[in-house]
Rosetta silent file (secondary structure, phi, psi, omega in degrees, C-alpha in Angstrom):
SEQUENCE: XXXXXXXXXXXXXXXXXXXXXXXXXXXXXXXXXXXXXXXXXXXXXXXXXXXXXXXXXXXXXXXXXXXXXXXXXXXXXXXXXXXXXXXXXXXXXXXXXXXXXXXXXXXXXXXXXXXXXXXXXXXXXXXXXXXXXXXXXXXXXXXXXXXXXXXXXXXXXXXXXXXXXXXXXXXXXXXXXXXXXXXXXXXXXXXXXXXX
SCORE:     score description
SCORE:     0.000 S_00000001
   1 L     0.000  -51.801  175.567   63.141  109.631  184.401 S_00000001
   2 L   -53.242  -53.072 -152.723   61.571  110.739  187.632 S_00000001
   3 H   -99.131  -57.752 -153.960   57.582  110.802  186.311 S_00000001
   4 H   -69.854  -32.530  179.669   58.480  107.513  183.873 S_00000001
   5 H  -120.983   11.581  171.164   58.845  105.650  187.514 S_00000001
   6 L   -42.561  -42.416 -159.995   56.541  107.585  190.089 S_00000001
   7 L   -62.528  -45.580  173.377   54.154  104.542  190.150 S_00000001
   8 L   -72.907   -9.860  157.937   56.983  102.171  191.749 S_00000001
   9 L   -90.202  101.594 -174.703   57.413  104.768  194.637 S_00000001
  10 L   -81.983 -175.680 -142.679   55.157  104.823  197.232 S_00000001
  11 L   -99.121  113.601 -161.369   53.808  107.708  198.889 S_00000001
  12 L  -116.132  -40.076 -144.720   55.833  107.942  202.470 S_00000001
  13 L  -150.780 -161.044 -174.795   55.833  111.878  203.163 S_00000001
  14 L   -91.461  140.946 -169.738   54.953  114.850  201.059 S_00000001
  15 L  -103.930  147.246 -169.079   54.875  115.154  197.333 S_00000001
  16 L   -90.431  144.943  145.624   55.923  117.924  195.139 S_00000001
  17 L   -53.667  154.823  167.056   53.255  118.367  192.253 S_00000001
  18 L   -41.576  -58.327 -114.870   53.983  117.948  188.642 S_00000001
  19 L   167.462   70.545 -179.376   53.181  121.530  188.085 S_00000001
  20 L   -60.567  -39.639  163.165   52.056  123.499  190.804 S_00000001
  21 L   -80.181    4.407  164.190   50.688  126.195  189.224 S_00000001
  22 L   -51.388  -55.106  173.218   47.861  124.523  187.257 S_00000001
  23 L   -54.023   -9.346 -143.542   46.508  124.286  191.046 S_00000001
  24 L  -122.450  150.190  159.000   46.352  127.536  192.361 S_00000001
  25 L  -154.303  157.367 -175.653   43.368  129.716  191.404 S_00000001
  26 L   -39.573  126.322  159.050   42.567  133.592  191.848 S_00000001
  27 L   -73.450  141.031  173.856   40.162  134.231  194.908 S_00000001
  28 L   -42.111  122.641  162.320   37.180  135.188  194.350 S_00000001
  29 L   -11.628  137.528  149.574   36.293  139.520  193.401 S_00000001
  30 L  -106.420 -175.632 -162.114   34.691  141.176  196.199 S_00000001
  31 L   -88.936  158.905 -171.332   31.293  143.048  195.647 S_00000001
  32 L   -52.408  -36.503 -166.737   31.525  146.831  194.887 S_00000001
  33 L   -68.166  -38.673 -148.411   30.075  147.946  198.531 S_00000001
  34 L   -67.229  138.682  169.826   31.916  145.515  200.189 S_00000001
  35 L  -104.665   -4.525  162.956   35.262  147.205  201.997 S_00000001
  36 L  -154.045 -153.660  178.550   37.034  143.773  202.675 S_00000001
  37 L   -79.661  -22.191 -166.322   36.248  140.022  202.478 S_00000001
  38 L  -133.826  141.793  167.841   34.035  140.054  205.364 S_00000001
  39 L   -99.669   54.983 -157.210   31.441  142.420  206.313 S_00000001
  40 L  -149.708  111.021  178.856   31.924  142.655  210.204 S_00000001
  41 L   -33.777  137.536  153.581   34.380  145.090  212.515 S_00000001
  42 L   -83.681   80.913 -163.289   37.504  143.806  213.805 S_00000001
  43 L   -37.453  172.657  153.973   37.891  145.278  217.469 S_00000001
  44 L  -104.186  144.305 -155.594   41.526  146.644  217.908 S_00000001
  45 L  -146.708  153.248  166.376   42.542  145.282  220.634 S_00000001
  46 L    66.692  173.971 -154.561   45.948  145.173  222.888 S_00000001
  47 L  -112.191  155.926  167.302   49.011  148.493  222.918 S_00000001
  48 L   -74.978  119.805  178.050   50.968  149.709  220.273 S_00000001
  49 L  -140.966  133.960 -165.906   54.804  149.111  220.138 S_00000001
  50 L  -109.929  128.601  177.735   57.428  150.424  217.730 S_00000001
  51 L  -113.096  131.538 -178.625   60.262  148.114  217.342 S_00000001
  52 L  -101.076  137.093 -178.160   63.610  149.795  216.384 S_00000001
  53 L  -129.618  126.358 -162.682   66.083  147.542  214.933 S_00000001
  54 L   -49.274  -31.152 -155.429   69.627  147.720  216.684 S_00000001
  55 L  -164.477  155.636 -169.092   72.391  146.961  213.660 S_00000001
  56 L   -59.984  176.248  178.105   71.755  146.795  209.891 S_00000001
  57 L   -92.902  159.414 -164.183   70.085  143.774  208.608 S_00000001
  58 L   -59.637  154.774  176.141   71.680  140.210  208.093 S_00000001
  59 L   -88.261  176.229 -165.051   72.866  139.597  204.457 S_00000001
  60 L  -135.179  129.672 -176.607   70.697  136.886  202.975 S_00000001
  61 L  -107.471   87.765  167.780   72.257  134.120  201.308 S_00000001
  62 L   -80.881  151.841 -168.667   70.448  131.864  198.822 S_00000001
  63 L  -139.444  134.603  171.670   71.701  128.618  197.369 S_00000001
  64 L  -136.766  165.318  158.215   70.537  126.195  194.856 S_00000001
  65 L  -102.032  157.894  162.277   71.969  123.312  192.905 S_00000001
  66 L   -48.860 -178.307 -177.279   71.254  122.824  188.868 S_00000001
  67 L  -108.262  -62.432 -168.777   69.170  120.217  187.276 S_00000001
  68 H   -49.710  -12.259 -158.550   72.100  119.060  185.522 S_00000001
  69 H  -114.278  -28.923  142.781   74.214  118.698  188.654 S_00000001
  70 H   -15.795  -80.743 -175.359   70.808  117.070  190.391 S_00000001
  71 H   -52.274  -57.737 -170.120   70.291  114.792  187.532 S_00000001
  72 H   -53.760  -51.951 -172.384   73.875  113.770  187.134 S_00000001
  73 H   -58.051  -72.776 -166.307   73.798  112.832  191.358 S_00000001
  74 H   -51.391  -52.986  126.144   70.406  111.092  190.946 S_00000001
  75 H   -11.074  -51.959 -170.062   71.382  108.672  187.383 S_00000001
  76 H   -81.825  -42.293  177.284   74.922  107.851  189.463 S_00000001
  77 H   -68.268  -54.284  169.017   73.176  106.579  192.793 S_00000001
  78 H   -61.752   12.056  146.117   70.454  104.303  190.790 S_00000001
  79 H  -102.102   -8.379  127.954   73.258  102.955  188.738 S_00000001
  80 H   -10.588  -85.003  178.760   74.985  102.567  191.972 S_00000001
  81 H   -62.592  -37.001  173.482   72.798  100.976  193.554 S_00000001
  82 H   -67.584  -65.168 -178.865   71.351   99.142  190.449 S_00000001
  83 H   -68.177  -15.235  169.039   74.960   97.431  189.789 S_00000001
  84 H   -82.529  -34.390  169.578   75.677   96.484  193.315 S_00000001
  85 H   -55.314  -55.819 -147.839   71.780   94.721  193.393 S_00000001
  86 H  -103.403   10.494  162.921   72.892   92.665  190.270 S_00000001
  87 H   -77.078  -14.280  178.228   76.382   91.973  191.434 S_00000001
  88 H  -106.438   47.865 -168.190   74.835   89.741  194.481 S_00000001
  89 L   -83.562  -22.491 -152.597   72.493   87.987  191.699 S_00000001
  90 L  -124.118   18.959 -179.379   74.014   84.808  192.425 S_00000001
  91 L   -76.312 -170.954  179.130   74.527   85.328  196.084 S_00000001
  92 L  -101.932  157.567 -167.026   71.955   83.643  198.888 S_00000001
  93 H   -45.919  -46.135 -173.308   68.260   84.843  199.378 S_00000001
  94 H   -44.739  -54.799  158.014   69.336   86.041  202.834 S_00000001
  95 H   -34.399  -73.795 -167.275   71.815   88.783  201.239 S_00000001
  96 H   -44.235  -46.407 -154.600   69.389   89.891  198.866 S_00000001
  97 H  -129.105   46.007  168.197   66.899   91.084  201.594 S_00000001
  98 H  -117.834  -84.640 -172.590   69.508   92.268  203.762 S_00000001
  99 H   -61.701   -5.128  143.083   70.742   94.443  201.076 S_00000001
 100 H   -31.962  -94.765 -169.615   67.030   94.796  200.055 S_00000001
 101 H   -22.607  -63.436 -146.031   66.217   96.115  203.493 S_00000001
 102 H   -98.253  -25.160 -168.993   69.328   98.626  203.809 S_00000001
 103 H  -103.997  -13.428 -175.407   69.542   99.710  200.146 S_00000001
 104 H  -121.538  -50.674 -163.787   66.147   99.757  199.493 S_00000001
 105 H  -102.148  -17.336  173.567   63.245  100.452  202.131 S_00000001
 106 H   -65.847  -42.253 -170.966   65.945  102.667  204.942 S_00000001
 107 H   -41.038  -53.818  166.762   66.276  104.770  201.702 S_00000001
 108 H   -25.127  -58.848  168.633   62.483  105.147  201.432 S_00000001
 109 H   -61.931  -75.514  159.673   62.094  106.113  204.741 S_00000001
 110 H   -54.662   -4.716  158.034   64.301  108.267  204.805 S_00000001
 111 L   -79.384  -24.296  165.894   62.839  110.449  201.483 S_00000001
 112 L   -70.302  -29.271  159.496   59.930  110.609  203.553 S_00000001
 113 L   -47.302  -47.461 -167.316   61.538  112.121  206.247 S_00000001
 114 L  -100.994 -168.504 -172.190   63.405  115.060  204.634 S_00000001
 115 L  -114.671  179.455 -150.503   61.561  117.314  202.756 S_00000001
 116 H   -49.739  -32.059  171.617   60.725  117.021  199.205 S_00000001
 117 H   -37.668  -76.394  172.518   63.480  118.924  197.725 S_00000001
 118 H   -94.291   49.905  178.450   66.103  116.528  198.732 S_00000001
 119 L   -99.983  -62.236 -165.381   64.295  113.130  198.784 S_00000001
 120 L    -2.025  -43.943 -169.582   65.171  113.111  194.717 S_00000001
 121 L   -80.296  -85.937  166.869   68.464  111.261  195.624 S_00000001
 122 H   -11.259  -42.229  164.021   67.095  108.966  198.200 S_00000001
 123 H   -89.171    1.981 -171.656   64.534  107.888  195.752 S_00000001
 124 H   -88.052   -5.666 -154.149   67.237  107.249  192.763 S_00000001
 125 H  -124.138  -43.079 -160.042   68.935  104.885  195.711 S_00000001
 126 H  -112.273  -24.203  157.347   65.384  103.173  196.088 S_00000001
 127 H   -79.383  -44.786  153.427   64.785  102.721  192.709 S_00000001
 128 H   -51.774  -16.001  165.896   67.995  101.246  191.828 S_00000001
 129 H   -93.068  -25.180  170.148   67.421   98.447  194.177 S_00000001
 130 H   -42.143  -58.842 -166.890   63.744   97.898  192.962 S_00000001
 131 H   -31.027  -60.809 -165.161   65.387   97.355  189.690 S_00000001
 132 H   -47.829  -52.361 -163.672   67.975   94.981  191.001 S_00000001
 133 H   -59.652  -17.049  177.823   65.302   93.165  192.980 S_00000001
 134 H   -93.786  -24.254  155.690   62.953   92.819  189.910 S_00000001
 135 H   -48.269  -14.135  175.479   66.115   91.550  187.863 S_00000001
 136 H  -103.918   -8.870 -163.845   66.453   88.651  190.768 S_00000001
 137 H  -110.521  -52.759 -169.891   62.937   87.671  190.767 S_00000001
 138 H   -54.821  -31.662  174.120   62.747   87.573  186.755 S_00000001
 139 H   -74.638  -13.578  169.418   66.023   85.395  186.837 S_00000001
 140 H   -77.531  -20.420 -150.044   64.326   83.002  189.459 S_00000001
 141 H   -72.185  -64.776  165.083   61.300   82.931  187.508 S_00000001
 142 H   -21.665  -56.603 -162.249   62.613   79.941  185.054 S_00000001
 143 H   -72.472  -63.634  155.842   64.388   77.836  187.599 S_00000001
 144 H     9.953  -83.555  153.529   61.076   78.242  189.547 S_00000001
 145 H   -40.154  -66.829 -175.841   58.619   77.321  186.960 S_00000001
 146 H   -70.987   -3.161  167.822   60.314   74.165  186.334 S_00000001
 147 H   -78.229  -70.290  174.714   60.452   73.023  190.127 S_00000001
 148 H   -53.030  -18.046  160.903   57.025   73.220  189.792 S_00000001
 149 L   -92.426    7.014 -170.732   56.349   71.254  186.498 S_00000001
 150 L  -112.064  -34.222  167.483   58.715   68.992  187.998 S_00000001
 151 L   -72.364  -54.729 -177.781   56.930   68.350  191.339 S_00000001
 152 H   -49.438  -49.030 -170.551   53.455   67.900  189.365 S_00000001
 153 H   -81.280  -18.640  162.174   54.556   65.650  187.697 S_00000001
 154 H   -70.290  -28.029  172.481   55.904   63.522  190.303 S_00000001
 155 H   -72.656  -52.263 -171.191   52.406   63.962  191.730 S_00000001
 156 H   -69.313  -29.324  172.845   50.986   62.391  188.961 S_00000001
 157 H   -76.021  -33.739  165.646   53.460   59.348  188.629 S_00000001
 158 H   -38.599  -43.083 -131.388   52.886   58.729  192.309 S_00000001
 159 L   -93.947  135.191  174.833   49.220   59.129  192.188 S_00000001
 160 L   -89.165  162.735 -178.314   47.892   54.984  191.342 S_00000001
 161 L   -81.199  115.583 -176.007   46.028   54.240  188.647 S_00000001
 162 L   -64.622  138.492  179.046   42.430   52.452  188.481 S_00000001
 163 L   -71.733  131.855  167.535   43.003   49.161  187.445 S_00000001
 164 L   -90.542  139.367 -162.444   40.449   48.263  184.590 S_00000001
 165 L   -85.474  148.341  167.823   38.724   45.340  185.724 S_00000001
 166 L   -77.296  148.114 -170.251   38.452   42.062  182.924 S_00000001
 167 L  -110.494  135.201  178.942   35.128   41.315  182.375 S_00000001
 168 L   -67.589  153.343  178.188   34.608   37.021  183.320 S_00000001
 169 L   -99.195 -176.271 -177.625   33.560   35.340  180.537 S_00000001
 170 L   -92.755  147.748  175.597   30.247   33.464  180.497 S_00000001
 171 L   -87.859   35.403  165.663   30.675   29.710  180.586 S_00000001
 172 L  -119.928   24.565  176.960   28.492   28.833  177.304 S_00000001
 173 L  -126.864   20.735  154.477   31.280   31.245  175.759 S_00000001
 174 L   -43.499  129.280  128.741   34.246   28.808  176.540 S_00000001
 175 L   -44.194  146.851  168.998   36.165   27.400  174.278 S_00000001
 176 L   -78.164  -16.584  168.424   36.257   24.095  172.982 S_00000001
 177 L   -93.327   13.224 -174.196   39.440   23.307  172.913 S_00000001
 178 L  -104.322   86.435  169.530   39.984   24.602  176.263 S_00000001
 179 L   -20.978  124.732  174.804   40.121   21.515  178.893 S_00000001
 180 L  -108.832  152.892 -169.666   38.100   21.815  181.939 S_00000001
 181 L   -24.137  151.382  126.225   39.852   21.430  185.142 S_00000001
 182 L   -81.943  124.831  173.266   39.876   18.019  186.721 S_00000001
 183 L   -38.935  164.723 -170.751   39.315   17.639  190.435 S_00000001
 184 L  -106.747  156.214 -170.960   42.541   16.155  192.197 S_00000001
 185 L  -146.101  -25.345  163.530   40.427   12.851  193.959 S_00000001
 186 L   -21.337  -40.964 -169.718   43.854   11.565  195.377 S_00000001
 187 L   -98.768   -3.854 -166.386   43.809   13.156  198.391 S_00000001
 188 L   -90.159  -56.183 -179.418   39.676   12.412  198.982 S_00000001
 189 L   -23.038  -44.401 -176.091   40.222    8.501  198.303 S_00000001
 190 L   -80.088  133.915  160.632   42.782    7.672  201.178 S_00000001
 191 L   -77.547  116.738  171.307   41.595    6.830  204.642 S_00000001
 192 L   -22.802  134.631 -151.927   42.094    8.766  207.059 S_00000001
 193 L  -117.552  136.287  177.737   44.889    7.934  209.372 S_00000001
 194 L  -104.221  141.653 -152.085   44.371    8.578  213.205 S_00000001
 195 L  -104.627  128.834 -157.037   47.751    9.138  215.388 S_00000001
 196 L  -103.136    0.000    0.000   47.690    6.187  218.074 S_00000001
């Protein structure tokens, strides 16, 4: 699960290799004459002091956790986190990148902070909101799309339309049955009346 999503985590702090020993390689043989790595004296330098140690030594405690008990923590915070992202699905944008914010990139930070060992959790908490957040964008995506085929198209009913112009006809392409105007001569006939 961890390697199947590396790509959506970016790189805040230090990374554990896949497989650390593939990296490491023997240092180079030295030559038969040679009595160390370098052929040059070391002065000795500064006094000699023998340290005595007072009371037996401290017992030494090491502690680890399991994979299984890892894995189990790390699966329940991204489905944690994953089911609380798609429980606000229908909430307002503002939520989303408020719980974005707190659930997703303080997690981040904070894997980068601590060392690599215990980031594991911290990124299972940052990938469960990734999820959620790409589950809110893909459910947006429809409603989305069709605001925008819906607006275009308003642009285009809006936008007017060249009128095609009528071509005049020529007057030896008249009809014959089509009367031509007569001037009105009514109003040229009467004399003209002047206001006394």
């Amino acid at each position: 699960f961890r390697n199947a999503f590396d790509w959506l985590v970016p790189t805040l702090g230090p990374q554990i290799p896949a497989n650390p020993a593939k990296q490491w390689q023997d240092p180079p043989g030295n030559a038969a004459n040679a009595s160390g790595g370098f052929d040059l004296d070391i002065p000795v330098e500064g006094r000699l002091y023998t340290l005595h140690r007072l009371d037996r030594p401290d017992t030494v405690t090491v502690g680890y956790r399991s994979e299984g008990f890892a894995f189990f923590w790390e699966a329940l915070l991204f489905m944690l986190t994953l089911v609380a992202g798609l429980l606000l699905i229908t909430q307002r944008v503002r939520i989303k990148l408020i719980y974005f914010t707190v659930a997703g990139l303080l997690p981040l930070v904070i894997a980068g902070a601590v060392t690599p060992s215990a980031s594991s959790f911290w990124l299972a908490i940052y990938l469960g909101t990734i999820f959620a957040a790409i589950i809110w964008v893909l459910k947006g995506l429809p409603a989305l799309l069709a605001k925008i085929v819906r607006k275009l198209k308003e642009l285009f009913k809006r936008r007017p339309r060249a009128k095609k112009k009528k071509k005049p006809k020529k007057d030896h392409q008249k009809d014959a049955t089509e009367p031509s105007p007569e001037p009105d001569t009514s109003v040229a006939n009467e004399p003209p009346t002047t206001k006394e």
